[in-house]
N, C-alpha and C positions, 0 to 999 in steps of 0.2 A: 523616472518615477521613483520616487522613495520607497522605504520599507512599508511605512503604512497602507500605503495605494496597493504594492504589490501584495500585501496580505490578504486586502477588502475585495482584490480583482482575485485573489484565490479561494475567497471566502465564499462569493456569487458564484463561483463556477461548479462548486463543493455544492453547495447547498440546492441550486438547481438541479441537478441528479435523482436525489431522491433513492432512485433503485435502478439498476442494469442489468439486464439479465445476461448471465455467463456460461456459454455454450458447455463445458468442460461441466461445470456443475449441472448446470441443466435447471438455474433456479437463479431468485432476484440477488444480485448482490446490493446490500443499503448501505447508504452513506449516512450516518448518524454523529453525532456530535463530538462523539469520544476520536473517531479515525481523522480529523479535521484537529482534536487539541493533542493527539500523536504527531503531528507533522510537526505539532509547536515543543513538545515536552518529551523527554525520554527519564524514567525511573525520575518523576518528579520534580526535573529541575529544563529552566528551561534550554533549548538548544540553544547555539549559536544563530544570529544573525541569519550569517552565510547558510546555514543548513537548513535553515526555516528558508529560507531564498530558494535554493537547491528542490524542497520540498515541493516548493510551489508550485516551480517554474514543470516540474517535472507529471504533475497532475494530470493535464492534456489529456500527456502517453501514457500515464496509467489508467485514467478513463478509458481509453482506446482499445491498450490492453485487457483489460478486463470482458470488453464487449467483445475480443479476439480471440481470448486463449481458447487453444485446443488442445494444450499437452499442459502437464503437472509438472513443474519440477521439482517439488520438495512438498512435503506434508509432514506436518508434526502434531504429536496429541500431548497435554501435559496433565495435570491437575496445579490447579494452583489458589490460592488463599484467597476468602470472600470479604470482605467487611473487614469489623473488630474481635479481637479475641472473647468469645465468650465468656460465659457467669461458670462454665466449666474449665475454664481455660484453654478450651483448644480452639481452633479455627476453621469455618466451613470450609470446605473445598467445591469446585466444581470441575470440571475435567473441559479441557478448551481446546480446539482444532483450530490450527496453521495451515493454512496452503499457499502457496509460492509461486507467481509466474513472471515467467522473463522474458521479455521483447526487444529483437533489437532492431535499432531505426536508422536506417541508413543515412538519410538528410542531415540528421544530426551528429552520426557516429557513436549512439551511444546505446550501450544495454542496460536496461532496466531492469528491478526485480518489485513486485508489486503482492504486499501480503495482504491477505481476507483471511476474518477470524470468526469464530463462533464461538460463544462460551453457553457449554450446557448443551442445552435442545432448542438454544437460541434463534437466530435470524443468522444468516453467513453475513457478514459487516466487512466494508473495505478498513484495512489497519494503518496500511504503509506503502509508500512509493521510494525506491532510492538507489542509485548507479548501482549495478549489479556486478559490472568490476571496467576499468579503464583499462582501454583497449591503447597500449602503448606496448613498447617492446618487442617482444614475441609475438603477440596476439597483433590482427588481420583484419578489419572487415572487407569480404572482397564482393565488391560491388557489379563486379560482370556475372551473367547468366544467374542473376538472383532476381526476383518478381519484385516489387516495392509492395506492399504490405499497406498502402494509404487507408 
């Protein structure tokens, strides 16, 4: 399959979602427009290739994940800048929440980390999917007396 196919078959799979509810929050997470063109662009420019690939392929198990998490691992709040500078010269702000969750998948050998964001009093929106860290060296997955998580 080419790039273009693997996009369009990540684009169906995205958009069929709609909303998932996420035990941890206790509420719908939605897939809207913006968390589908973060998989394509970071700080405006677009990604590699290979990492919109990565992105894609990786989609599944953050679906998955999302319908699985039962533990947090990371939560962030920030404010951060709305629009264009206004007629007064400063900038709206609004205040946005991060939350973080990682799964790891045996079959594959690989840990994920999958972010949902909210900005404001907004909707919680899925953000991001992306390897949570490569499991080489040091690090172990060990596959005896663990459950499979299907």
């Amino acid at each position: 399959m080419d790039f273009k196919q693997k996009k369009q078959r990540a684009k169906d799979l995205y958009k069929s979602q709609k909303q998932i509810c996420n035990p941890y929050l206790d509420c719908n997470i939605t897939f809207n427009s913006d968390g589908f063109h973060h998989l394509q662009f970071s700080a405006r420019r677009e990604r590699k290739k290979e990492e919109q690939l990565l992105k894609f392929n990786l989609l599944p198990l953050a679906i998955n994940t999302i319908k699985k998490a039962g533990t947090l691992q990371e939560y962030r709040k920030q404010l951060i800048t709305i629009g264009k500078k206004g007629k007064d010269g400063f900038f709206k702000t609004k205040e946005v929440e991060y939350w973080g969750f990682s799964s790891i998948y045996l079959k594959t050998q690989i840990k994920i980390r999958v972010i949902l964001k909210r900005i404001g009093d907004g909707k919680i929106t899925f953000w991001s999917v992306m390897p949570d860290s490569k499991l080489k060296g040091g690090q172990k997955l060990y596959l005896k007396n663990i459950k499979d998580e299907k």
